[in-house]
C-alpha positions, 0 to 999 in steps of 0.5 A, a space after each residue: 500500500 503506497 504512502 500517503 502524500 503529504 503535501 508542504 505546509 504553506 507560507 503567505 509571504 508579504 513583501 512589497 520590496 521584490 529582491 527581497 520578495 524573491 529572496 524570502 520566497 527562494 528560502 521557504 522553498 528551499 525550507 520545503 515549504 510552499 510559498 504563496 506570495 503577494 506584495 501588498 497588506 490588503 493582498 494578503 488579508 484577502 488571502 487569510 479570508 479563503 478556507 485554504 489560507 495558509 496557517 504561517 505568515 511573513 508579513 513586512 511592516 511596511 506595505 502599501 495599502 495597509 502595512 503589516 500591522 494593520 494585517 495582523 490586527 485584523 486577522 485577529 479579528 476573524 474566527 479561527 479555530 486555528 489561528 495563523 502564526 504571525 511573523 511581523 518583518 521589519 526594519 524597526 527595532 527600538 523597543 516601543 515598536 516590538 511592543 506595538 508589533 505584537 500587539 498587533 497580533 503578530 506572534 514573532 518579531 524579526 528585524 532586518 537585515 535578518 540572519 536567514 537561519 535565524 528566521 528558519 529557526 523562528 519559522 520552524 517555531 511557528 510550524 510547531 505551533 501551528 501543528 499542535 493547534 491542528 492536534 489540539 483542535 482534533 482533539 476538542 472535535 473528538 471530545 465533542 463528538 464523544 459527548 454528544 454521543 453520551 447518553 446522561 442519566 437524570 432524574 428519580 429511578 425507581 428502583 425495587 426494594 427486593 430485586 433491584 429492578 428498575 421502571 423505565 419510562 414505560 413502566 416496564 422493570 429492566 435488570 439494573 445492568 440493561 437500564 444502565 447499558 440503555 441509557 448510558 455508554 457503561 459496560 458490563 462485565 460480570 464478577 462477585 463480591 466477597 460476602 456474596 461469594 461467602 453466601 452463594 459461591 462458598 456454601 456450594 462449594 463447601 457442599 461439592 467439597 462433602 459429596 
């Protein structure tokens, strides 16, 4: 049976200027990456509006129409189950624009003339992140799905004195076991307890034992 095909995790790139375009694009995929690129904010806010977005972003703060900031700030407007992992690019490096920067919703900050390892390390970061979103959100439907499978039981049972039968809601009496397993996920499996193994099982075999 053939291996299944997994394809490339995509990358938006944002970046007006085009050498430098060219240079970002070129180091994701060599990455093994798949780079979707666009020059301008708006492009890419279009982009993160489609169900096939990609979950990792390298945005340059300066764009025309609407700079990078602007981007991740609306994007953190929008409902994601799993939200993108945000790299802002930029030039500013005093302290006041980092602060503002992730404010803005960018996850990760990277200062140019950036280091190309550097910022494959912080792209590897993402992709960790943006995967345990991905198993974690998994894991919510599963435990969603689980529940809404979950049959509760509520209510006053009527439970007989004598031999523990229970009236269900058509008045009929069920064994215990079968009122339970109808109404909920449990499952039975047999066994005895120690005083009714004294009473019952012991007596018997006591009785075997003089035979």
């Amino acid at each position: 049976m053939p291996f299944a095909r997994i394809d490339p995790m995509k990358i938006l790139i944002a970046e007006d200027d085009a050498v430098s375009q060219l240079m970002l694009k070129a180091m994701v995929a060599k990455a093994g990456y798949e780079p979707v690129v666009t020059s301008d904010g708006l492009g890419a806010y279009e982009i993160f509006l489609k169900p096939d977005a990609p979950k990792l972003a390298i945005l340059d703060w300066m764009m025309p129409g609407m700079d990078g900031v602007e981007v991740c700030r609306k994007i953190r407007e929008l409902k994601y189950d799993e939200p993108p992992y945000l790299i802002l690019l930029t030039s500013r490096d005093n302290k006041q624009d980092v602060i503002h920067g992730l404010k803005s919703g960018a996850n990760d900050y990277v200062v140019k003339p950036y280091d190309v390892e550097e910022l494959q390390v912080r792209i590897g970061v993402g992709r960790k992140v943006v995967e345990l979103q991905a198993l974690l959100a998994g894991r919510i439907v599963e435990l969603q799905s689980a529940l809404a499978q979950i049959k509760t039981l509520r209510g006053l049972l009527p439970i007989c004195m004598y031999c523990k039968k229970i009236r269900d809601d058509k008045q009929y009496w069920q064994q215990i076991e079968s009122f339970i397993s109808n109404h909920s996920e449990a499952m039975f499996s047999h066994s005895i307890c120690p005083d009714c193994y004294k009473k019952y099982a012991q007596s018997e075999l006591d009785k075997i034992k003089k035979a």
